[in-house]
C-alpha positions as CSV (number, residue, x, y, z in Angstrom):
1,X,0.0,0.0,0.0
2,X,2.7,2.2,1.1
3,X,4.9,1.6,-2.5
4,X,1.5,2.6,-4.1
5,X,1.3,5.7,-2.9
6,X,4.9,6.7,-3.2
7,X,4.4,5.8,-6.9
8,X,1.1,7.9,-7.5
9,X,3.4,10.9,-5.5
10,X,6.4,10.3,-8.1
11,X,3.4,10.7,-11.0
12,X,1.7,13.5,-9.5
13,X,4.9,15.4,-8.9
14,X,6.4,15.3,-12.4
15,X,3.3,16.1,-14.1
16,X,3.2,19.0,-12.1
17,X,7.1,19.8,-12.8
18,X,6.3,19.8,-16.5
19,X,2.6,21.4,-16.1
20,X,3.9,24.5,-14.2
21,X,7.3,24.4,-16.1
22,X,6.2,24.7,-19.5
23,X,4.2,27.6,-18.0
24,X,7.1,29.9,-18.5
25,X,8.7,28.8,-21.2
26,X,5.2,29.3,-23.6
27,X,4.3,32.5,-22.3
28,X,8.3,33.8,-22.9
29,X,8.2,31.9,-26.3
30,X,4.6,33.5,-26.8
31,X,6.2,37.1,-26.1
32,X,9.0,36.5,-28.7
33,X,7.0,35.5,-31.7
34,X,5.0,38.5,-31.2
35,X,7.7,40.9,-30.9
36,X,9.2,39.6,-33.7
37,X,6.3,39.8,-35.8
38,X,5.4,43.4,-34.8
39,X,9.4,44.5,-35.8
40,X,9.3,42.5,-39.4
41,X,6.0,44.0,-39.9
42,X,7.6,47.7,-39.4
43,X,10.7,46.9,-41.2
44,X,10.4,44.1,-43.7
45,X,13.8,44.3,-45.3
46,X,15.0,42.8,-41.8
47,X,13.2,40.1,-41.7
48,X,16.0,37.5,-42.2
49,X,18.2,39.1,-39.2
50,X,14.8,39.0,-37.0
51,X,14.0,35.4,-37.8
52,X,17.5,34.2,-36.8
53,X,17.7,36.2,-33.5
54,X,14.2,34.8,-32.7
55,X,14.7,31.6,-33.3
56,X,18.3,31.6,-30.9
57,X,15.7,33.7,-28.6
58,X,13.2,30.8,-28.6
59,X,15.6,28.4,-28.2
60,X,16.7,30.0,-24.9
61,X,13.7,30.4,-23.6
62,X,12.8,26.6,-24.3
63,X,15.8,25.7,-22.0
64,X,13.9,26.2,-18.7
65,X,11.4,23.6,-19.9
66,X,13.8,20.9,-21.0
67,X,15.3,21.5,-17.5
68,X,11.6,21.3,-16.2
69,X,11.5,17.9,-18.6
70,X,15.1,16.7,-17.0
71,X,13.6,17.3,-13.4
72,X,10.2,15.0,-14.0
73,X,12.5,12.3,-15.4
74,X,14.8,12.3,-12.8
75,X,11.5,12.3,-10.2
76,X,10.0,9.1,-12.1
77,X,13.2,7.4,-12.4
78,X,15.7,7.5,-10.0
């Protein structure tokens, strides 16, 4: 009974890691696509600068949810 229960904790607490850490990482992703948008619509000859420092700002934003993705695996597994 008791093993039970520490396995339904070990569920509970990484879908809550990933639930509330992809939280961040969507609304920072969110804010950069927008921006990025709004800048290419005002200047459209820089578009393919803006793309490329979106994308490396998307990626860095991502990271806190892959660490939020590392931290549930490393609650389920070890």
């Amino acid at each position: 009974m008791e093993q039970a229960i520490i396995e339904a904790a070990k569920y509970v607490g990484a879908g809550l890691c990933m639930g509330i850490g992809a939280i961040g990482p969507a609304i920072g992703e969110g804010h950069v696509g927008a921006h990025a948008m709004d800048a290419m619509a005002r200047q459209p000859e820089m578009a393919g600068s803006l793309v490329t420092r979106m994308l490396l700002a998307m990626a860095v934003s991502e990271s806190t949810g892959l660490y939020s993705l590392l931290i549930a695996f490393i609650i389920l597994f070890v």
